[in-house]
N, CA and C atoms as an extended XYZ file, in Angstrom:
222
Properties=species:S:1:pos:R:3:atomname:S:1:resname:S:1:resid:I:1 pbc="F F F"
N        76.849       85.301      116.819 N   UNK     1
C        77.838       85.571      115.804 CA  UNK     1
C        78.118       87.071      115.694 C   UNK     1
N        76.739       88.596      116.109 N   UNK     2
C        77.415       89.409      115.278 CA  UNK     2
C        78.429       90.021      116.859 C   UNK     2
N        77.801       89.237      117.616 N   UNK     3
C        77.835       89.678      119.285 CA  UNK     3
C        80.011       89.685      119.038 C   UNK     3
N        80.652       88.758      118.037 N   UNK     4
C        81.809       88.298      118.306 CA  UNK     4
C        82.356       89.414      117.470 C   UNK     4
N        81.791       89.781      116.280 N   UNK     5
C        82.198       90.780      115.193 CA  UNK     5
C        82.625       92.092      115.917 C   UNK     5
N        81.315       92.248      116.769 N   UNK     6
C        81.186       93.407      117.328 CA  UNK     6
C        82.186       93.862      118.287 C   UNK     6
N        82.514       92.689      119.410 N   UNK     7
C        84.013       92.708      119.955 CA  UNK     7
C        85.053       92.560      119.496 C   UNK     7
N        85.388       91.903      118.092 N   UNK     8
C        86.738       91.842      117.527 CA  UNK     8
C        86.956       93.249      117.411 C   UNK     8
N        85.670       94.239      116.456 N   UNK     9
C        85.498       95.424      115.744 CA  UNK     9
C        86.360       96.464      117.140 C   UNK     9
N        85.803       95.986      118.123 N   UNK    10
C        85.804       96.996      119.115 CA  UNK    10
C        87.143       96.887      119.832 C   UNK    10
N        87.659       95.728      119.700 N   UNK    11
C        89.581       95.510      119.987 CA  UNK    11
C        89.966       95.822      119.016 C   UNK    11
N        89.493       95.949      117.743 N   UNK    12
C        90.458       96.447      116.670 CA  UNK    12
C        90.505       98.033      116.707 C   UNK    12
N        89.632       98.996      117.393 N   UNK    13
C        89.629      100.038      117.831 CA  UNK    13
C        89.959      100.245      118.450 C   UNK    13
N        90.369       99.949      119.885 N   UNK    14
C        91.112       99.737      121.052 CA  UNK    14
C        92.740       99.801      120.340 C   UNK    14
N        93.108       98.782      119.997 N   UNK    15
C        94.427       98.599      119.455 CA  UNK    15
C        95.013      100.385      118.076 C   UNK    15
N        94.228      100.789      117.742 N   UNK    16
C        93.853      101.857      116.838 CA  UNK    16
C        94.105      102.957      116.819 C   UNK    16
N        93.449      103.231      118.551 N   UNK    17
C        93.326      104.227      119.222 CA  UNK    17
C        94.466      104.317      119.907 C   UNK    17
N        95.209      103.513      120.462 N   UNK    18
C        96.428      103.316      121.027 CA  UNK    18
C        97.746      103.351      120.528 C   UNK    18
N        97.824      103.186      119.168 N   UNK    19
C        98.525      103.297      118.356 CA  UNK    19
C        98.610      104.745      117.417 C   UNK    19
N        97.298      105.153      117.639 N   UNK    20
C        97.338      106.450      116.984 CA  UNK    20
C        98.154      107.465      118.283 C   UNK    20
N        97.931      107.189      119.635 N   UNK    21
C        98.007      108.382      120.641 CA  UNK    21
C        99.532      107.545      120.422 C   UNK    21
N       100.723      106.723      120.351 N   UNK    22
C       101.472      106.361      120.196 CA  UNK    22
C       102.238      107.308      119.283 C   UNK    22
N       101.812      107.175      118.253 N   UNK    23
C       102.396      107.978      116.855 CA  UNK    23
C       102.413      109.420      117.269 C   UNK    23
N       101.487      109.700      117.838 N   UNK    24
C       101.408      111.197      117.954 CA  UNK    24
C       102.501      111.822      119.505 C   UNK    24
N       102.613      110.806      120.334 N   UNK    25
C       103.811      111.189      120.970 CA  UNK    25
C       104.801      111.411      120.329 C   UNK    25
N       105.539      109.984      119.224 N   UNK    26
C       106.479      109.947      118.536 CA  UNK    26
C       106.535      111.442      117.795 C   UNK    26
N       105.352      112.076      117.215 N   UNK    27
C       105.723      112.882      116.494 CA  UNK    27
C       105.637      114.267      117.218 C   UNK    27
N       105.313      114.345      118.224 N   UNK    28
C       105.345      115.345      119.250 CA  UNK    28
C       107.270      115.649      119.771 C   UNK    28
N       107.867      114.347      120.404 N   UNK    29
C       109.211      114.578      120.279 CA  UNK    29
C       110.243      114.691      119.326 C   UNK    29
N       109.414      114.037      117.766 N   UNK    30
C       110.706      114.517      117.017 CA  UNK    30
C       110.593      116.144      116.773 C   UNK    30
N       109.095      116.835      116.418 N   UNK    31
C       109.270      118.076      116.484 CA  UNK    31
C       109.447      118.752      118.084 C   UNK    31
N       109.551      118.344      118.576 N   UNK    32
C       110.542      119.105      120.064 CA  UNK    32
C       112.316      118.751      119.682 C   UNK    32
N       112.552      117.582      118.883 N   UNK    33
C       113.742      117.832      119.104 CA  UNK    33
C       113.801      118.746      117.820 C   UNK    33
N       113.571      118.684      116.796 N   UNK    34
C       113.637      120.134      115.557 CA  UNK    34
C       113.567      121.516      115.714 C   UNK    34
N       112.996      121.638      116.437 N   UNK    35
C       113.341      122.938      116.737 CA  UNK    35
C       113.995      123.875      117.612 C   UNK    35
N       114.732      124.836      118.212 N   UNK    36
C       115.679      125.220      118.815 CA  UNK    36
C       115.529      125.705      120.157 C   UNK    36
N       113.944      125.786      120.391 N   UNK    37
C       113.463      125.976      121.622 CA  UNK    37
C       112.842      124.248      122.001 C   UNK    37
N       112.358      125.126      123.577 N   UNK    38
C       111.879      123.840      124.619 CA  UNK    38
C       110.637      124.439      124.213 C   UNK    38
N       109.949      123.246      123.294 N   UNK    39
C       108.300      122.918      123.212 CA  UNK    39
C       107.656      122.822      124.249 C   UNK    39
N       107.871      122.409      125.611 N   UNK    40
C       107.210      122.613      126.431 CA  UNK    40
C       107.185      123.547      127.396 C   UNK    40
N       108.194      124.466      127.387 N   UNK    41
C       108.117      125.561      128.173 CA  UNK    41
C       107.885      126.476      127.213 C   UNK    41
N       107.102      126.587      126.091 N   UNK    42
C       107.116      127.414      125.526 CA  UNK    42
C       104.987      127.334      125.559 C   UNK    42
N       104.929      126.155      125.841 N   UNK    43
C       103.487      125.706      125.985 CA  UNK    43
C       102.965      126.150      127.240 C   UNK    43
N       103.974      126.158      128.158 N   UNK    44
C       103.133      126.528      129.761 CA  UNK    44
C       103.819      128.031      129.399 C   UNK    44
N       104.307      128.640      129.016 N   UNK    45
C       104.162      130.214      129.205 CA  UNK    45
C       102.833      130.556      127.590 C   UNK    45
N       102.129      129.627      127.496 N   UNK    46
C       101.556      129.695      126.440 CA  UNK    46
C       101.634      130.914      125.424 C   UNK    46
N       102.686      130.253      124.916 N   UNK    47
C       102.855      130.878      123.391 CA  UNK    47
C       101.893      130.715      122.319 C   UNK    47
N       100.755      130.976      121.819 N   UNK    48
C        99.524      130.957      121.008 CA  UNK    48
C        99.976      130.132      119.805 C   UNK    48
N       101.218      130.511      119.433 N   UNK    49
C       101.788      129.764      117.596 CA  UNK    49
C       102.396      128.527      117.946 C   UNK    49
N       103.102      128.399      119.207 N   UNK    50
C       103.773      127.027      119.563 CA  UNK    50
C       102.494      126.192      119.533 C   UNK    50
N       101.220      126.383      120.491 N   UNK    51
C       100.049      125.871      120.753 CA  UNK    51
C        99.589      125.349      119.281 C   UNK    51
N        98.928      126.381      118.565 N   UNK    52
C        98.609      126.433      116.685 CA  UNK    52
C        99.258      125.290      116.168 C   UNK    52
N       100.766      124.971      116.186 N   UNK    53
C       101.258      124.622      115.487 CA  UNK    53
C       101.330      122.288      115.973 C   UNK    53
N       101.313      122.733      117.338 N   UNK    54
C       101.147      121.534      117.945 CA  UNK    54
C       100.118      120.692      117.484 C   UNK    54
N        98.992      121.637      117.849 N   UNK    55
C        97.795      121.354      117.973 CA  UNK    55
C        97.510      120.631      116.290 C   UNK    55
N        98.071      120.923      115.613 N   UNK    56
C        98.078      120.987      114.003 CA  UNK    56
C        98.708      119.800      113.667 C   UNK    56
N        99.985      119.347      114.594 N   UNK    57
C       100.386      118.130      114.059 CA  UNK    57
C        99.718      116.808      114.756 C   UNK    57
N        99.115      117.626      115.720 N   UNK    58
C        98.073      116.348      116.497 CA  UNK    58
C        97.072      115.991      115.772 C   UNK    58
N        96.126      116.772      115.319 N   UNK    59
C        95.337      116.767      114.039 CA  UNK    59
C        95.765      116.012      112.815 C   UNK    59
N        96.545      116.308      112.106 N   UNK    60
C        97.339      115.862      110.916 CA  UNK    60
C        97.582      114.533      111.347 C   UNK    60
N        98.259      114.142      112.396 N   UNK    61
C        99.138      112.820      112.904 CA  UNK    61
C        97.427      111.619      112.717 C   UNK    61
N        96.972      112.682      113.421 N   UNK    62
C        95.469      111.697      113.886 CA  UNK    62
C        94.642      111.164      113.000 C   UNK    62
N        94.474      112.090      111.823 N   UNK    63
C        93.905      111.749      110.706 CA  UNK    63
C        94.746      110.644      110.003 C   UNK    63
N        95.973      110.394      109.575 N   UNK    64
C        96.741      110.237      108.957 CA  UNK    64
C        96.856      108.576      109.579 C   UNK    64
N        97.186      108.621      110.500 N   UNK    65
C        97.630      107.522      111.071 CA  UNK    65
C        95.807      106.935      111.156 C   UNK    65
N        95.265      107.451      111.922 N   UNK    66
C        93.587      106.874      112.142 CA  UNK    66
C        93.225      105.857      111.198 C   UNK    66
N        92.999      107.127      109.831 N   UNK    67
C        92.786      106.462      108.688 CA  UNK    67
C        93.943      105.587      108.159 C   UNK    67
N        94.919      105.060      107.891 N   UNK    68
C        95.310      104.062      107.742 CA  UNK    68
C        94.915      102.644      108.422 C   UNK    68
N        95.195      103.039      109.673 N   UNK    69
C        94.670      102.017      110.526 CA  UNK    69
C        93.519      101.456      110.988 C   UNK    69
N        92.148      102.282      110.210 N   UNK    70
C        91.079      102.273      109.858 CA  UNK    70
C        90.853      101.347      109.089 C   UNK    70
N        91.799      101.896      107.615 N   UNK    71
C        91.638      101.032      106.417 CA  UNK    71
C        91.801       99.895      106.809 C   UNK    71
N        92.775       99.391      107.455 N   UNK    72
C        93.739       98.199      107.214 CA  UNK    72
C        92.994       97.123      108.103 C   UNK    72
N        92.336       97.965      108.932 N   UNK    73
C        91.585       96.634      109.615 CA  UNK    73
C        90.467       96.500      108.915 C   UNK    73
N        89.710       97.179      108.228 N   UNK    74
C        88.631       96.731      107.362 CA  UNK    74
C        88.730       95.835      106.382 C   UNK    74
């Protein structure tokens, strides 16, 4: 029995995790399209604040979305 918990638990993380790196694309291109430069050529001539600022909504996105989808399967 917990042998089944333990694999549902562990597809419900699977599904989680996939959905979080999902969201965080989504929110990777809407801020590339917001702003007036190319986010990614601004990343390979590494610009330090473009990086900062990315890096920040990957964070934010991850938490945000994680924990929901954390909750909701619990």
């Amino acid at each position: 029995m917990e042998i089944s918990i333990t694999l549902l638990n562990f597809g419900y993380a699977i599904v989680g995790a996939i959905l979080t790196i999902a969201f965080m694309i989504i929110g990777y291109k809407i801020f590339d399209k917001m702003t007036p430069f190319d986010t990614s050529q601004q990343l390979a001539e590494k610009n330090m604040a473009v990086g900062v600022v990315v890096g920040s909504i990957f964070i934010g996105l991850g938490i945000a979305v994680g924990l929901v989808i954390g909750m909701g399967l619990n």
